[in-house]
C-alpha positions in Angstrom: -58.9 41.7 3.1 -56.0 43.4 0.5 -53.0 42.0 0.2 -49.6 42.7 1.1 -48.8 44.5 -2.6 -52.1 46.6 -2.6 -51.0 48.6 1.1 -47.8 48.7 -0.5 -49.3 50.7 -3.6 -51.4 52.6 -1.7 -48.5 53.7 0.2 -46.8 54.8 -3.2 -50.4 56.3 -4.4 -49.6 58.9 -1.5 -46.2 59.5 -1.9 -46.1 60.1 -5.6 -49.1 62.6 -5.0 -46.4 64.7 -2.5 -43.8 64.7 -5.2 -46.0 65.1 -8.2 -47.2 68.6 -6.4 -43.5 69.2 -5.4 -42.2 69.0 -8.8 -45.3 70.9 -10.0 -45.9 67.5 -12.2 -49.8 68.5 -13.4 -50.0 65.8 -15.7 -48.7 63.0 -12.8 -51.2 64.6 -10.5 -53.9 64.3 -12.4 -53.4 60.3 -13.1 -53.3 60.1 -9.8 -57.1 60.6 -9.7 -60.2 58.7 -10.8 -62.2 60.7 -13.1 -64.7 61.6 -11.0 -62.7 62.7 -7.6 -63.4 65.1 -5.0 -61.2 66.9 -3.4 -61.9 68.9 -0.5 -59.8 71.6 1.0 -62.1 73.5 2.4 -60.8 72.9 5.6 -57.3 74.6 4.8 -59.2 77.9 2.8 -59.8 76.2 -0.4 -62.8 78.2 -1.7 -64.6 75.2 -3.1 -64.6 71.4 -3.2 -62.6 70.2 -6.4 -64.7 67.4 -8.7 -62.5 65.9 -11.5 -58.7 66.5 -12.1 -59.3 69.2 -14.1 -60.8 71.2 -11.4 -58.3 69.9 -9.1 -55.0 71.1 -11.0 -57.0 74.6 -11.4 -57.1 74.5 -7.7 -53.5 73.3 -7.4 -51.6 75.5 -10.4 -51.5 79.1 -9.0 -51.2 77.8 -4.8 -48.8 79.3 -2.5 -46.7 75.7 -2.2 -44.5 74.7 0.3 -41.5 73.7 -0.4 -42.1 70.1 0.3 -45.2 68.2 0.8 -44.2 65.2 3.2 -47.2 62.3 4.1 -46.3 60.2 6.8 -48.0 57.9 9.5 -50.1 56.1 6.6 -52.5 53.8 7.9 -54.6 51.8 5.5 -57.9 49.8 6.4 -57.6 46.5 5.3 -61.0 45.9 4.0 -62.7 47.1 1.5 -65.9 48.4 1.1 -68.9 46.5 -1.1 -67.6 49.0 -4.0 -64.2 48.4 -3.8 -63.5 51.7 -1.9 -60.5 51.7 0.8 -60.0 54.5 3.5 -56.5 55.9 4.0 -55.7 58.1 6.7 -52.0 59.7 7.2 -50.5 62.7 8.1 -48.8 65.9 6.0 -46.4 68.1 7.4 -45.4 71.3 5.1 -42.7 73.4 5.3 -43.1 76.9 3.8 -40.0 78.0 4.2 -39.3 79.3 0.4 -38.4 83.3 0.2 -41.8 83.7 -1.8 -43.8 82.1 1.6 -44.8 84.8 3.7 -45.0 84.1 6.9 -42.3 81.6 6.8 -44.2 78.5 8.8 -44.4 75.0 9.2 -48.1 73.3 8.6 -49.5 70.1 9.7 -52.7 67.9 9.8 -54.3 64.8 8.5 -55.3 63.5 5.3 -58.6 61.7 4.6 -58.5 59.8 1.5 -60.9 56.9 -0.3 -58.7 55.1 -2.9 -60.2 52.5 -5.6 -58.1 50.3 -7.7 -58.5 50.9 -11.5 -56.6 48.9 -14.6 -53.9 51.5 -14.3 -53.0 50.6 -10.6 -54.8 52.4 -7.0 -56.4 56.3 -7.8 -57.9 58.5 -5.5 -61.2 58.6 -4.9 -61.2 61.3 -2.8 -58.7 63.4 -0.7 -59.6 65.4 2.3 -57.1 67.8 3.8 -57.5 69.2 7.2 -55.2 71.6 9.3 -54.3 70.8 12.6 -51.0 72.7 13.6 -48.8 75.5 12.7 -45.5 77.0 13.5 -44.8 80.4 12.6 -41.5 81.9 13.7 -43.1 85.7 13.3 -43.4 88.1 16.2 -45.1 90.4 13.7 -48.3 92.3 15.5 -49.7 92.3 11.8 -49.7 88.4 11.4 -53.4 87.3 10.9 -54.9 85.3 12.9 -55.0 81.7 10.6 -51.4 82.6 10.4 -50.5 82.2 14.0 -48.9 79.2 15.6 -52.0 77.0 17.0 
């Protein structure tokens, strides 16, 4: 069973990974994961699954961001698996709402995530994104289809 203080940093593990990307802090994100991560995005048109923070911040450096990332609903399993491993599931919402975002849209699904606690506090194991809604304010006949509101 964790205690009290390790839900707590989990909690912060996910939050600092929404303003690290925010404040396009590569060097923050990248702590933020165990050496050998995997993070997979296929679900939301990454082209490949990431393996190691290096890969990941390649992924992450030239994205389209929103102009927030916001996790929220974070529930965290209470027990552990024989390795140590602990499953996290929340929610992101993301607003692209900056000039630069075309459409302009609001994005939403779940995040899957396997956090481990290493001697420099709870990393991500791995961190799977997957789309589930989207507002887009367009009438445009020329919007594509995984641009739509669904």
């Amino acid at each position: 069973m964790l205690e009290a203080i390790d839900i707590i940093l989990i909690h912060q593990l996910l939050g600092r990974y929404g303003h690290a990307l925010d404040a396009t802090d590569w060097d923050t994100l990248a702590a933020l994961f165990t050496d050998d991560a995997v993070l997979d995005y296929t679900a939301v048109r990454a082209p490949k699954v990431c393996h190691g923070p290096a890969e990941i911040i390649e992924y992450f450096r030239p994205a389209n961001h929103p102009s927030a990332h916001h996790v929220t609903n974070i529930v965290v399993n209470e027990q552990a698996d024989p390795a140590g491993r602990v499953d996290v599931h929340s929610k992101f919402i993301a607003p692209f709402t900056r000039e630069r975002n075309v459409p302009l849209r609001i994005y939403g699904g779940d995040y899957h995530d396997v956090v481990v606690k290493s001697p420099d506090g709870w990393r991500f194991a791995a961190k799977t994104c997957i789309g589930r809604w989207q507002y887009t304010p367009s009438t445009s006949a020329d919007l594509p289809d995984f641009r739509r509101t669904f």
